[in-house]
Residue, then its C-alpha position, 0 to 999 in steps of 0.5 A: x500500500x502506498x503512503x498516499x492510500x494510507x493517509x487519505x483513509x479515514x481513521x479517528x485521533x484515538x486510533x493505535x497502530x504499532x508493531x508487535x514482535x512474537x519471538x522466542x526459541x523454537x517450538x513454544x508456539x508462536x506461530x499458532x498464537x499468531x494464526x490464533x489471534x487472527x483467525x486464521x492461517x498464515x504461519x506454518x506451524x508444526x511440531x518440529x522446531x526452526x520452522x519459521x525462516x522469515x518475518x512473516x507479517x500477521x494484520x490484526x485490525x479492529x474499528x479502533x486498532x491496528x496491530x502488525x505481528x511479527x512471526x519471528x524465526x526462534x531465537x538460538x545460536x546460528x551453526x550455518x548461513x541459514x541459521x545467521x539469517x535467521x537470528x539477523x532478522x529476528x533481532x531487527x524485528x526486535x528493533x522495530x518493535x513497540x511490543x514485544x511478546x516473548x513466548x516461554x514454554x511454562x510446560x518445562x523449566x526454563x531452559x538454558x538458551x532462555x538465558x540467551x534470549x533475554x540477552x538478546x532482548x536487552x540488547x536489541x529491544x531500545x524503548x519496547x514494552x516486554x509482556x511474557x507469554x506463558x504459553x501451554x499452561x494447560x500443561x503445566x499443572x495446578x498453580x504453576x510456579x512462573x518464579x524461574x522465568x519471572x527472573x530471567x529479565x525485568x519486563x511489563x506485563x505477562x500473561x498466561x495462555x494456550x495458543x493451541x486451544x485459544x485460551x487466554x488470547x483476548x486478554x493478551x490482546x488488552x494487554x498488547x492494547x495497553x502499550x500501542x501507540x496512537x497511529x493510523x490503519x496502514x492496511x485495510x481492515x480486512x487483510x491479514x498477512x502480507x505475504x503473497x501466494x507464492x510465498x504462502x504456497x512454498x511454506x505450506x508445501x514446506x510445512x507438509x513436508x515437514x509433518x509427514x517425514x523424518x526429523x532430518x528434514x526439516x532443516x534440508x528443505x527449502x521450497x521454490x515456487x517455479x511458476x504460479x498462473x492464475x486462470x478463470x477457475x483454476x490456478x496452476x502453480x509448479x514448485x520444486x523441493x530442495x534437499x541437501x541429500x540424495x537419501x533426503x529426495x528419497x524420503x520425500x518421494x516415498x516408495x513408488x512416488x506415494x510420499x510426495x503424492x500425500x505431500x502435494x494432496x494436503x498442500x493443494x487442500x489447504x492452498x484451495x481453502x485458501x483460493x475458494x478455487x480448485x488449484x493444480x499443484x505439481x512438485x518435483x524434488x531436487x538435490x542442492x547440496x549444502x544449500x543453507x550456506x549458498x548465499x546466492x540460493x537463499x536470496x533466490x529463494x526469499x532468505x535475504x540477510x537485512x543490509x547493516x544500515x537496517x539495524 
């Protein structure tokens, strides 16, 4: 949208707009609690940690209110190029943001690399509100004892939930409401996400991926939307699975090709949820050997490490 539609729309002096980052380490739910706030799907989510690789941008919008949610790569001690990435642009999403939620697994003790996140949200926070998040505390028995995070930095607010069974998500919302500042509506009331259709088509054949093989996957996989066409009653979309190993695209195709059939059936359900229109969904499965320290093949496929003089 440009900054002309922007301020020629109509909004009241006491309307909020600001940007929320969600972080936290990997696997603790945020991006169910992001599809939870919004009703709907935009964020991959699954049961295998580092799913999120990019900021993905969620629009929560009331008649007096504008959100911007941040889905943020989990916070952890980058191994590859891929992982630098990952952890450069979960901190700028610190720096830009007017609240930050940090979701903390309150089903376990805290963990070590907990440590590591407050460190990074010290540094990186500037003037941002912090509200902890306790998530899945429908697993953390009868009165839970929060002490052990409560001490792992000074922050403004926290809030107990279960982004799975959406419990507790409209009294964060009031909290987050607290600390938004007054501004005006940036996108339409009625849009979610961002994000276009090829992105969202690479990350939910990317997720299927995911749920349907071996833990070694996950972190193998990159998916690239080749061609996408729409036409009258139909959109025609061609992507290509990345792996890093031979026996990885053998896993992936499955005996007698019925894996990546399953793969491509339940992407191309979802993708024609989302379309309201029958979708054709063709997949090919490549061997890109060490591709998460290709710098040149990350940026073709949307990975690009924010410039310095974005900081």
């Amino acid at each position: 949208m440009s900054l002309e539609s922007v301020f020629n729309e109509t909004w009241s002096d006491d309307h909020q707009s600001g940007v929320v980052a969600v972080v936290g380490r990997p696997n603790v739910g945020k991006s169910t609690l992001i599809n939870a706030i919004l009703g709907q799907k935009i964020a991959i989510a699954t049961p295998k940690p580092q799913t999120t690789r990019r900021v993905q941008l969620g629009i929560y919008s009331t008649e007096m209110m504008q959100i911007l949610l941040t889905d943020t790569p989990g916070l952890h001690a980058p191994r590859n190029t891929l992982g630098e990435y990952m952890m450069a642009v979960a901190e700028k999403s610190l720096k830009d943001a007017d609240v930050i939620l940090w979701i903390l697994d309150v089903s376990e003790p805290p963990q070590k690399s907990d440590s590591y996140i407050a460190e990074t949200i010290q540094a990186a926070r500037g003037s941002a509100k912090l509200i902890f998040v306790y998530n899945k505390v429908d697993l953390a028995g009868d009165n839970p004892d929060f002490s052990a995070f409560e001490a792992l930095i000074e922050h403004d607010d926290a809030i107990a939930i279960s982004a799975l069974k959406k419990q507790g998500v409209d009294a964060l919302l009031e909290a987050v409401k607290v600390h938004i500042p007054l501004g005006p509506r940036y996108y339409p009331i009625d849009q979610v996400s961002d994000l276009n259709m090829r992105f969202i088509t690479a990350e939910i054949v990317r997720e299927k991926v995911i749920i349907n093989t071996e833990k070694e996957i996950p972190h193998s996989v990159a998916v690239e939307v080749t061609e996408y066409k729409d036409r009258e009653e139909r959109t025609d979309i061609y992507a290509t699975i990345h792996v890093e190993k031979e026996s990885q695209k053998g896993i992936i195709i499955g005996k007698g090709g019925k894996m990546i059939k399953i793969i491509g059936s339940l992407a191309r359900q979802d993708l024609e949820k989302m379309l309201d229109h029958q979708v054709f969904l063709d997949l090919h499965v490549k061997v890109l050997k060490n591709w998460r320290t290709n710098e040149q093949f990350m940026r073709r496929v949307g990975y690009t490490l924010p410039k310095e003089d974005d900081n």
